[in-house]
PAMIMI-992461 format. One record per residue (C-alpha): residue in three letters; x, y negated, z. Coordinates in pm, whole numbers, padded with zeros to 5 digits, always signed. Each point is the difference from the previous one (the first is absolute). Layout:
<atoms>
ALAXYZ
...
</atoms>
This chain:
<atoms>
UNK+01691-00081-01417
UNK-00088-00259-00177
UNK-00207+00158-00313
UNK-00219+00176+00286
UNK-00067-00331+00156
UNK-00118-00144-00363
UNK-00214+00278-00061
UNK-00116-00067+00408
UNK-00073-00383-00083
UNK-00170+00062-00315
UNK-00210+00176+00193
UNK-00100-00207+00276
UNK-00019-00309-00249
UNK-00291+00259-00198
UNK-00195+00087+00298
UNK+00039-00329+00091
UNK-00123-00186-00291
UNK-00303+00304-00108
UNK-00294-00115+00254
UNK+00041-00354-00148
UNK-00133+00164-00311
UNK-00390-00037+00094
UNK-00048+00329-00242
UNK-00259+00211+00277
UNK+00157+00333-00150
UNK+00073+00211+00288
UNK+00392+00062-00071
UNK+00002-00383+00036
UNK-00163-00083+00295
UNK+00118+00331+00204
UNK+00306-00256+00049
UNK-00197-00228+00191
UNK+00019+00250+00276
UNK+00358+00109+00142
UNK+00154-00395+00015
UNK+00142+00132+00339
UNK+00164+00288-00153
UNK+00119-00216-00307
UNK+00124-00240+00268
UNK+00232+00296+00153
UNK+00130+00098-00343
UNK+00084-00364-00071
UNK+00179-00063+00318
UNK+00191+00342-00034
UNK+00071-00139-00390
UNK+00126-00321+00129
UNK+00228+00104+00263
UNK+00166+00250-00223
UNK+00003-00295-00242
UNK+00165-00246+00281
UNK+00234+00243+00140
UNK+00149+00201-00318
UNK+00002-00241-00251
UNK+00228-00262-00116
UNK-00191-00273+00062
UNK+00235-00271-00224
UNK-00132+00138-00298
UNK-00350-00132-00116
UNK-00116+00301-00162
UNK-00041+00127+00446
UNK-00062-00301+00099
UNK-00267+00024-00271
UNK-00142+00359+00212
UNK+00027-00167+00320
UNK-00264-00310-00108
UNK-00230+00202-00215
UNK-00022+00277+00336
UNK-00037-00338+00233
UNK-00298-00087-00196
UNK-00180+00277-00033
UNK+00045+00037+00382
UNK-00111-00354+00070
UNK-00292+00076-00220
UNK-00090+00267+00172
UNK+00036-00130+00314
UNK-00231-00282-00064
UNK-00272+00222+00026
UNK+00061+00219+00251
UNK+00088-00276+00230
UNK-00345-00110+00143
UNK-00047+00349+00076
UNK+00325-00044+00278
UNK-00011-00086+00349
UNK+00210-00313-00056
UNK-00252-00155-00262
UNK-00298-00264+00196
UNK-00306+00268+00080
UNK-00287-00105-00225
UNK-00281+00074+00245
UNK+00044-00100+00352
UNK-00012+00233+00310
UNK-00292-00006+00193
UNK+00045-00131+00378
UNK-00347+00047+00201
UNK-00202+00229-00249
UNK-00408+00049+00138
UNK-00030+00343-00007
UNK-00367-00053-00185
UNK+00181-00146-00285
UNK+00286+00268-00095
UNK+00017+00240-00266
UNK+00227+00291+00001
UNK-00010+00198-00271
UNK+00200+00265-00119
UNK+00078+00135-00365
UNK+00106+00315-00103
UNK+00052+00185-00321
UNK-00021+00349+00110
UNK+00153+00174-00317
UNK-00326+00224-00075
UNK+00165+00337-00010
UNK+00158-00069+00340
UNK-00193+00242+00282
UNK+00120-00212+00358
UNK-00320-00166+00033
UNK+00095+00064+00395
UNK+00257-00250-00028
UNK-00197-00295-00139
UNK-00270+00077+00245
UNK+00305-00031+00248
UNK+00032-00319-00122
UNK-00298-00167+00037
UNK-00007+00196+00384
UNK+00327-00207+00047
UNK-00094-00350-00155
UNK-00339+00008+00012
UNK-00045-00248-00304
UNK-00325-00189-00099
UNK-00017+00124-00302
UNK+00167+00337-00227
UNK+00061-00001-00374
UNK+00120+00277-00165
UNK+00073+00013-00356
UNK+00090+00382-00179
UNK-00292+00134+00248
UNK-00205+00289-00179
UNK-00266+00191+00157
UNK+00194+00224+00225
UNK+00164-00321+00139
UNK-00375-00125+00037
UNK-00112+00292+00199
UNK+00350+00007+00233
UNK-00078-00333+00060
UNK-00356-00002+00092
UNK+00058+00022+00409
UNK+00096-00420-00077
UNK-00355-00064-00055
UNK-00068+00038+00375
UNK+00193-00306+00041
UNK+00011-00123-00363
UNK-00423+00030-00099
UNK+00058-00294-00285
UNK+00162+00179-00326
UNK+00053+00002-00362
UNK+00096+00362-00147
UNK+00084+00045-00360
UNK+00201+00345+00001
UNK+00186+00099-00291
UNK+00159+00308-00130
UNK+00239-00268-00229
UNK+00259-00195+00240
UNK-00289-00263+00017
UNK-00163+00040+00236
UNK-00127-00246+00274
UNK-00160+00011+00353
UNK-00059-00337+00282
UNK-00079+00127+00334
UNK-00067-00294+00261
UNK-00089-00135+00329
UNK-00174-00293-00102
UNK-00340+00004-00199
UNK+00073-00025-00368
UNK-00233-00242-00240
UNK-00080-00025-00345
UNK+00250+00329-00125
UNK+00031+00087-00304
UNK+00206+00288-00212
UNK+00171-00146-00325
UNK+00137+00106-00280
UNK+00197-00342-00175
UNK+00201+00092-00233
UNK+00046+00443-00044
UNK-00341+00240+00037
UNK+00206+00218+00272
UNK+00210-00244+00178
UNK-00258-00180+00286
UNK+00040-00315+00221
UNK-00184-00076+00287
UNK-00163-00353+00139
UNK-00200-00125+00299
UNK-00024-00199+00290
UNK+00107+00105+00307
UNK-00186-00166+00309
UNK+00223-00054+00271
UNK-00138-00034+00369
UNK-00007-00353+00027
UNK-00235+00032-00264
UNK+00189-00182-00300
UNK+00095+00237-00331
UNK+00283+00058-00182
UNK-00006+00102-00346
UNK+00249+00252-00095
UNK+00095+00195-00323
UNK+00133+00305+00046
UNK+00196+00120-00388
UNK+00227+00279-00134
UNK+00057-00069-00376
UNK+00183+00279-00203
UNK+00339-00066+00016
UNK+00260-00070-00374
UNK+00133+00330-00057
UNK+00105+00320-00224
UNK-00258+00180+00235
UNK-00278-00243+00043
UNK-00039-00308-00230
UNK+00241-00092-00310
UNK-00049-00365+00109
UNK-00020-00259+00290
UNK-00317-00122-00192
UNK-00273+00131+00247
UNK+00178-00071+00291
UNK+00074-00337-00058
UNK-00388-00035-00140
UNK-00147+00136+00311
UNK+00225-00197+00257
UNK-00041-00319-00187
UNK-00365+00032-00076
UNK-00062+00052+00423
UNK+00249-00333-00019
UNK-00192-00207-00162
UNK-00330+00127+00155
UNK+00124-00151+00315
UNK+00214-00330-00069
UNK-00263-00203+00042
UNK-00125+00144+00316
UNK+00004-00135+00344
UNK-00096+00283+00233
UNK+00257+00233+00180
UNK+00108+00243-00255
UNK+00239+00330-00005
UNK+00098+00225-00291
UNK+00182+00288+00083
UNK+00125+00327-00121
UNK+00182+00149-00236
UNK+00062-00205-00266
UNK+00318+00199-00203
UNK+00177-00323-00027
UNK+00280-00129+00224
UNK-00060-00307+00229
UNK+00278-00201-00223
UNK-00098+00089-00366
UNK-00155-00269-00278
UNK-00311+00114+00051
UNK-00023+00025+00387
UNK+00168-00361-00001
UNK-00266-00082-00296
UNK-00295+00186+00228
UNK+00057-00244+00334
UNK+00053-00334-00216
UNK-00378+00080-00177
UNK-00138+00142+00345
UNK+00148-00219+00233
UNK+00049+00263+00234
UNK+00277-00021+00257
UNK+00249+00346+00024
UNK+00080+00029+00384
UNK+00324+00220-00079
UNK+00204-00333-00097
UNK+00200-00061+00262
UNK-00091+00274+00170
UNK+00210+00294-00203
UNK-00080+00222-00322
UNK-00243+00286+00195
UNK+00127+00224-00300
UNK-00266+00277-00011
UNK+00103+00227-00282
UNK+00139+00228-00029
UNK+00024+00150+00362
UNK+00182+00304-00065
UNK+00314-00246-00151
UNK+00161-00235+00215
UNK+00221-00102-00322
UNK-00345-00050-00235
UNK-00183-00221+00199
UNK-00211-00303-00107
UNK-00371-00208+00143
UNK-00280+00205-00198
UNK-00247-00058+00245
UNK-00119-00322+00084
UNK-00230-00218+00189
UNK-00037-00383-00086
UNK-00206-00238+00166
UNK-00182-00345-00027
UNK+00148-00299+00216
UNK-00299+00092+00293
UNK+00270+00244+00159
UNK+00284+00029+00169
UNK+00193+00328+00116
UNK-00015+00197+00300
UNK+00230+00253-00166
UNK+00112+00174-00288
UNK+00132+00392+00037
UNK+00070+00295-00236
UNK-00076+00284+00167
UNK+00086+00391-00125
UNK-00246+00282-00127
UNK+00094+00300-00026
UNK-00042+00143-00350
UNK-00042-00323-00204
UNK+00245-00119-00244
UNK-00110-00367+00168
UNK+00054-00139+00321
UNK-00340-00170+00165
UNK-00028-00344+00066
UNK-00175-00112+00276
UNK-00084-00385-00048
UNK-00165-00224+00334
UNK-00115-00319-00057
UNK-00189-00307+00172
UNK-00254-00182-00141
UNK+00118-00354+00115
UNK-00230-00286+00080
UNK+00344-00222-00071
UNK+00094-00153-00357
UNK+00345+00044+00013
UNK+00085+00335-00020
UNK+00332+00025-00233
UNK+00126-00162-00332
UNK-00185-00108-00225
UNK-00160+00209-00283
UNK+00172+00078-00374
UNK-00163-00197-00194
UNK-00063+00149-00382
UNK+00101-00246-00306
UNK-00245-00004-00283
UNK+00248+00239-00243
UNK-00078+00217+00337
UNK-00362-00011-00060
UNK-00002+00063-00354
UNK+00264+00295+00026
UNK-00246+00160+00282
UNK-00295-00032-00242
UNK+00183+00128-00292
UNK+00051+00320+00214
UNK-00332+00034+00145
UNK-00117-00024-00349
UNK+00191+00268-00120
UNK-00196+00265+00220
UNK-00355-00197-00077
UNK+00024-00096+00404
UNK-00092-00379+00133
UNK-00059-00092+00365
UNK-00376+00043-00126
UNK+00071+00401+00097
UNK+00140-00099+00360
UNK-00285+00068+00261
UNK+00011-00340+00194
UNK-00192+00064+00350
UNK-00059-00300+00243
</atoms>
């Protein structure tokens, strides 16, 4: 047993130890992803280690420590995204009904045909606002009886996984249609005027993801996500970017993304909302996301089930507060932070200059 357990540890110590390597190849940063799974195979590793091994000799003794770091490494940052860990946006307590938001994201998976069952879902929530992401034009047409209730839209369908549709309640101001960093992968920006009158800019993104399929690197990702960043850290009115950013909520460029943005995440403390895939409860990680400035505070956070999409919806509502204190304090980004997000921005040709910035 013990040569298996070697070969086990050597391993967990590599996929460990790989997304340290800030290479933006996509066989790299794929690891960034499963850290819960990894977690499970290092736990199984260890006990196995602890119970079958002659722990005396310092060659297992050796398997047990190298396994119990890679598992506290993991666990490091994962934990936020646990119920036990301080919730970094506070709950709301007597929300004014004029200054909510409740919107709800979905990526539809394009080829899927149960349009019923998101329309089902907005019957049954009644959100604010819809954003779907993977919408073509068949998803625009099954989804035109919204505009009865939603008049305000954006609509950019696409034939190419990329496309993007807002449908919403509230009058929209000052929207625009962008393409940052790839000619066929759009973002969308605006203001969204709430009934008490004040506005709420919002970014609504779906960068192509690091993969065999889509993109050989992380590069316009991280360009795209980081250029919005910085487009907004100096900001003071209530923000939101949401969608579907192909990153996980606790990878080095996420982290990197809410230390330039100052954006709070309103998962921590709250639980991991894993949205991908929905058809595997054992390959599950947070691929959707919603982050917010410190105006808000949460009403609640769900994940709710379509039918037919490889993701699980997330339906995020929120109240603009009129308090100050509203949850910890922001991440703040250290100048090697700074220069790291330019380099990468620079690397696509994107700057905040690109970021529509309505007021």
């Amino acid at each position: 047993m013990f040569t298996p357990l070697v070969l086990a540890t050597v391993i967990n110590a590599v996929i460990t130890l790989l997304p340290l390597w800030h290479y933006e190849a996509w066989w790299i940063r794929i690891f960034d992803f499963p850290r819960m799974q990894f977690i499970t195979a290092i736990i199984i590793t260890l006990l196995l280690a602890i119970t079958l091994l002659d722990l005396s000799r310092g060659t297992s003794l050796l398997l047990v420590i190298i396994n119990s770091g890679c598992l506290l490494y993991h666990g490091w940052w994962i934990w936020p995204y646990s119920r036990l860990y301080p919730v970094e946006v506070k709950a709301s307590t007597t929300a004014q009904p004029t200054e909510t938001i409740k919107i709800l994201a979905s990526n539809v998976l394009m080829p899927n045909r149960h349009a019923e069952c998101l329309l089902a879902l907005m019957a049954e929530h009644q959100p604010d606002l819809l954003v779907t992401l993977e919408s073509d034009l068949w998803w625009q047409t099954q989804l035109t009886p919204l505009e009865k209730e939603y008049p305000y839209t954006l609509q950019c369908p696409l034939d190419n996984l990329y496309g993007m549709h807002v449908y919403s309640r509230f009058p929209l101001e000052a929207a625009e249609i962008k393409y940052l960093v790839e000619p066929d992968v759009p973002s969308m920006h605006c203001l969204v005027v709430l009934p008490s009158g004040n506005k709420i800019r919002t970014h609504f993104l779906h960068p192509a993801p690091p993969s065999p399929t889509e993109n050989d690197s992380s590069s316009e990702r991280d360009a795209e996500l980081l250029a919005v960043a910085n487009s907004i850290a100096d900001a003071t009115q209530p923000i939101i970017v949401a969608g579907d950013l192909n990153d996980v909520a606790w990878s080095n460029t996420t982290r990197l993304f809410r230390k330039v943005s100052g954006l709070r995440d309103p998962r921590i403390g709250r639980g991991m909302f894993n949205t991908f895939h929905a058809g595997y409860w054992f390959i599950r990680w947070p691929l959707d996301h919603l982050f917010h400035s410190h105006h808000f505070r949460v009403i609640t956070l769900k994940r709710l089930k379509l039918t037919g999409s490889d993701h699980f919806a997330l339906l995020s509502h929120l109240e603009l507060s009129a308090q100050q204190d509203n949850g910890q304090a922001r991440l703040n980004a250290s100048p090697d932070d700074k220069v790291l997000a330019r380099q990468k921005m620079a690397e696509q040709g994107v700057s905040k200059k690109d970021i529509p910035s309505p007021h």
